[in-house]
NULODREN-602002 format. One line per field, with one value per residue (C-alpha): residue number from 1; residue in three letters; chain; y negated, z negated, x. Coordinates in steps of 0.1 Angstrom, whole numbers, always signed. Each point is the difference from the previous one (the first is absolute). Layout:
N
resi <- c(NUM  ...) .
resn <- c(Ala  ...) .
chain <- c(A  ...) .
c2 <- c(Y  ...) .
c3 <- c(Z  ...) .
c1 <- c(X  ...) .
This chain:
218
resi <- c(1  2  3  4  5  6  7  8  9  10  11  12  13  14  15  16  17  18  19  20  21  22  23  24  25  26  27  28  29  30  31  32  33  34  35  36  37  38  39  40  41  42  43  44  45  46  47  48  49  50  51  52  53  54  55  56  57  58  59  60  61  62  63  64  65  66  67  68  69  70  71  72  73  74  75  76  77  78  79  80  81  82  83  84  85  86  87  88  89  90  91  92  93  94  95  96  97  98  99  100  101  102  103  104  105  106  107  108  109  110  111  112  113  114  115  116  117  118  119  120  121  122  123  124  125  126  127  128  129  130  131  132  133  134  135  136  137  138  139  140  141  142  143  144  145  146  147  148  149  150  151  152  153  154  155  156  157  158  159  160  161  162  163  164  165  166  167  168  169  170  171  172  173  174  175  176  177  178  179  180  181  182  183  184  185  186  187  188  189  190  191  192  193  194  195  196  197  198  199  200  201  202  203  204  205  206  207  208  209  210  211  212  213  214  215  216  217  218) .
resn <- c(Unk  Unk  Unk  Unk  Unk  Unk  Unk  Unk  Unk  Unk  Unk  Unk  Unk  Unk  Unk  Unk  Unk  Unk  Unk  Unk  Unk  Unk  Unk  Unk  Unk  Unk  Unk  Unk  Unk  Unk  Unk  Unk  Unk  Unk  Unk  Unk  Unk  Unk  Unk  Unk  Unk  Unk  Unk  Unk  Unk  Unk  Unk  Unk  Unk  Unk  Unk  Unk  Unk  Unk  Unk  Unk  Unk  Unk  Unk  Unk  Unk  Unk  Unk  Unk  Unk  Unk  Unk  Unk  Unk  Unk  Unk  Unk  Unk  Unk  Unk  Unk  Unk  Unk  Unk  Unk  Unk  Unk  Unk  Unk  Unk  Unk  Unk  Unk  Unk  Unk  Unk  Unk  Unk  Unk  Unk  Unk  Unk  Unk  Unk  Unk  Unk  Unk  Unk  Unk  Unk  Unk  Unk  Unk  Unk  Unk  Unk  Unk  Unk  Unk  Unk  Unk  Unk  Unk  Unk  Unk  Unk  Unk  Unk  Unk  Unk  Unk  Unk  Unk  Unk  Unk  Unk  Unk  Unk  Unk  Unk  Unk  Unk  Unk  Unk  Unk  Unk  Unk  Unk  Unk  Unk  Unk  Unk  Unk  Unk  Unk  Unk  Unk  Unk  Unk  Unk  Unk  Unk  Unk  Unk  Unk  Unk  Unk  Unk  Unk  Unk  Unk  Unk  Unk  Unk  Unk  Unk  Unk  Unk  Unk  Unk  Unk  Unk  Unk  Unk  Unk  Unk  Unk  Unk  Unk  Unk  Unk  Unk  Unk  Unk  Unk  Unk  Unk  Unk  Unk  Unk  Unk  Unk  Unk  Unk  Unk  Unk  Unk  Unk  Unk  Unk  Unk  Unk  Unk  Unk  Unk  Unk  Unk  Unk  Unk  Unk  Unk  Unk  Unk) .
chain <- c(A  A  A  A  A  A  A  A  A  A  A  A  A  A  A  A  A  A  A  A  A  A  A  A  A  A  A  A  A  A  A  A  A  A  A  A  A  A  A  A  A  A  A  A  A  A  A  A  A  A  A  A  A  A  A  A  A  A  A  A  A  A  A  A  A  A  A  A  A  A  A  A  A  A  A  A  A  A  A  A  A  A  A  A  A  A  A  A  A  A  A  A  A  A  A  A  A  A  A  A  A  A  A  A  A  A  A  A  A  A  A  A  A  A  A  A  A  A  A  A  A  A  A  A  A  A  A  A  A  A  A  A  A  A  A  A  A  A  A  A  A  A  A  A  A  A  A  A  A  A  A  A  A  A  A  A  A  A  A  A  A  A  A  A  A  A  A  A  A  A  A  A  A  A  A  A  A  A  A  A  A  A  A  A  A  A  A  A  A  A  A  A  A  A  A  A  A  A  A  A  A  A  A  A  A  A  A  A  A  A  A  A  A  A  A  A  A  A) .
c2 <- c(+185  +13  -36  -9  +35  -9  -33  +11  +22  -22  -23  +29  +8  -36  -4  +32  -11  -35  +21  +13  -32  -14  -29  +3  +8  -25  +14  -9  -30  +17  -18  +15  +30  -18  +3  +32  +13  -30  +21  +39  -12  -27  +7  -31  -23  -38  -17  +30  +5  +39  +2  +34  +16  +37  +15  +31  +16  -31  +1  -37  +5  -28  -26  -40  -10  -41  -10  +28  +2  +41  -1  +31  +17  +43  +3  +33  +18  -23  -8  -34  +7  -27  -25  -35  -16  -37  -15  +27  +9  +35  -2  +28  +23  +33  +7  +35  +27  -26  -6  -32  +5  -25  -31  -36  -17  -32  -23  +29  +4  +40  -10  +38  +17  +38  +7  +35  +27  -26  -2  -34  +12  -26  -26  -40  -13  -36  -20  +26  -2  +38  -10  +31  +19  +37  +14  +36  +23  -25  -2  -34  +12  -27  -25  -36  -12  -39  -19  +24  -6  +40  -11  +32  +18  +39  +10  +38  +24  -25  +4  -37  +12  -28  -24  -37  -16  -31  -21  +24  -4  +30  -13  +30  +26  +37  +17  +31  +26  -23  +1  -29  +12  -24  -29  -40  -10  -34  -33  +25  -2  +33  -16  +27  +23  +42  +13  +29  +24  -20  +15  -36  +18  -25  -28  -37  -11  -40  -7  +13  +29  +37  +25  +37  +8  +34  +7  +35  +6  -17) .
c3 <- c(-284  +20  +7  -35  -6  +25  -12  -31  +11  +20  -32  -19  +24  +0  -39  -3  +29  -18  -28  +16  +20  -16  +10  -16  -35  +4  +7  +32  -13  -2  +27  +25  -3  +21  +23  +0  +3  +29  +11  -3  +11  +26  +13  -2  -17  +1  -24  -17  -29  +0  -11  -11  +13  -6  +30  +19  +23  -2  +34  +8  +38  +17  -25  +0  -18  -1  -21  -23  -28  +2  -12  -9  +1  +3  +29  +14  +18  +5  +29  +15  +36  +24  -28  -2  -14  -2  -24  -27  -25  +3  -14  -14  +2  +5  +35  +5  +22  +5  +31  +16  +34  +21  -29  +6  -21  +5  -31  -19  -24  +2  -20  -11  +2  +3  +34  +5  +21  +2  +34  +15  +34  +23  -20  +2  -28  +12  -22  -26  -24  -2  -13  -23  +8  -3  +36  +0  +24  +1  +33  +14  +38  +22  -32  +8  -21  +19  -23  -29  -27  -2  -14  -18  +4  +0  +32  +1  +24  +3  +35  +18  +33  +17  -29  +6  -15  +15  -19  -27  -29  -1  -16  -22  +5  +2  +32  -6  +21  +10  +29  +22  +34  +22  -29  +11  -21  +20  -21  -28  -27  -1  -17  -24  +14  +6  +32  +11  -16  +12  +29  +18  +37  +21  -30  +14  -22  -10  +30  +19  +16  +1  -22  +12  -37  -12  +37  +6  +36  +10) .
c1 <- c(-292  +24  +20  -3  +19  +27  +5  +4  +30  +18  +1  +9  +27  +11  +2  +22  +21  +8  +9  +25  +13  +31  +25  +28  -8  -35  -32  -17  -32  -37  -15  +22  -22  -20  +26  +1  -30  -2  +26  -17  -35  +4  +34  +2  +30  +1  +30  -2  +27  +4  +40  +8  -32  +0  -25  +21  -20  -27  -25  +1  -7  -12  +8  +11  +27  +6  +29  -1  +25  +9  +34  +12  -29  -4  -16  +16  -26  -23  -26  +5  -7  -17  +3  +9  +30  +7  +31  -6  +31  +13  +36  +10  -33  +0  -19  +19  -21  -28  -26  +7  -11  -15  +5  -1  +30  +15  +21  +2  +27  +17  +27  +22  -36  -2  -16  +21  -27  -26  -19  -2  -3  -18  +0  +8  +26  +9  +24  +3  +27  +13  +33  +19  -31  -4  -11  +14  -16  -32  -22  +3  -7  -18  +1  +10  +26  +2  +24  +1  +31  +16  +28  +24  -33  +3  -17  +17  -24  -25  -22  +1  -9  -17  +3  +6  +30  +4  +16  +4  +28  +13  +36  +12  -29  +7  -12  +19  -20  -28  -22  +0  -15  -10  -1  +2  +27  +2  +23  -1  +29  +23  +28  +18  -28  +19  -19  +19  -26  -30  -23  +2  -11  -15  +1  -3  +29  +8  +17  -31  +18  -12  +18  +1  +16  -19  -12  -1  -13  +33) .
């Protein structure tokens, strides 16, 4: 009794969620409620087309996400910790003040997303596309960033102690204020790039020297 009652609710919660869905002016199609409640009761999301998603606060810990179509979805607040991430379609979503720690994401598309306050701390982005993205004040320490696109991305007071760069793009991105302590910033673009409010102490920067920038015991 007690699975059919929960069963129930997840595709109750899934209906009303696809109720409120909308692209554009169109309304999302009925069957990805199946999607959804893929989504709420598996964590799971295969070629699932979720545009415009409306789930702040959603606890989606632990999930797998393979080539997922999340464009600008409201995500802000929600759980996504230890899950996994492969070519799935963020541009533009609204990821503000979320849990990201400890995710597995690679191809994915980050496109002007909101990740301001969010918490990715220790996790491993490689080949993301964070271009124009929203980073303010976000937790990114120990996170691998190998090859990720951060082009004009605003990355004011954002913690990337320990982060990997290398071979970052990083053409245009605000680090006003940001923490860069002991960061590998190895063949990693800076072109346009203002550091002379960045914390860049013992940075490996692109020429694979050693910055003492922001060092205080000196």
């Amino acid at each position: 009794m007690k699975s059919t009652a929960f069963t129930n609710s997840v595709t109750a919660i899934a209906s009303a969620l696809v109720a409120s869905i909308t692209i554009g002016t169109t309304a999302v199609q009925a069957q990805n409620a199946q999607h959804i409640q893929s989504l709420l009761t598996h964590h799971t999301c295969q070629r699932c087309e979720l545009s415009g998603l409306a789930a702040p606060g959603a606890n989606l810990r632990e999930s797998f996400l393979d080539v997922a179509d999340l464009r600008k979805s409201a995500l802000s607040g929600a759980t996504l910790a230890y899950s996994t991430i492969y070519y799935a379609d963020f541009r533009g979503a609204d990821l503000s003040n979320s849990d990201l720690r400890n995710t597995f994401l690679i191809n994915s598309d980050l496109i002007q997303a909101n990740l301001s306050g969010a918490n990715a701390r220790n996790s491993r982005w490689k080949y993301a596309d964070l271009t124009e993205a929203n980073l303010q004040n976000a937790n990114l320490i120990d996170i691998e960033l190998v090859y990720a696109k951060l082009n004009r991305a605003n990355l004011t007071k954002v913690s990337l102690r320990n982060a990997s760069l290398y071979g970052a793009d990083l053409t245009g991105a605000n680090l006003k204020g940001a923490d860069l302590y002991r960061a590998d910033l190895t063949d990693a673009n800076l072109t346009n790039v203002d550091l002379t409010q960045t914390n860049l102490c013992r940075a490996t920067m692109p020429d694979g020297k050693i910055s003492m920038q922001g060092c205080t015991e000196f």
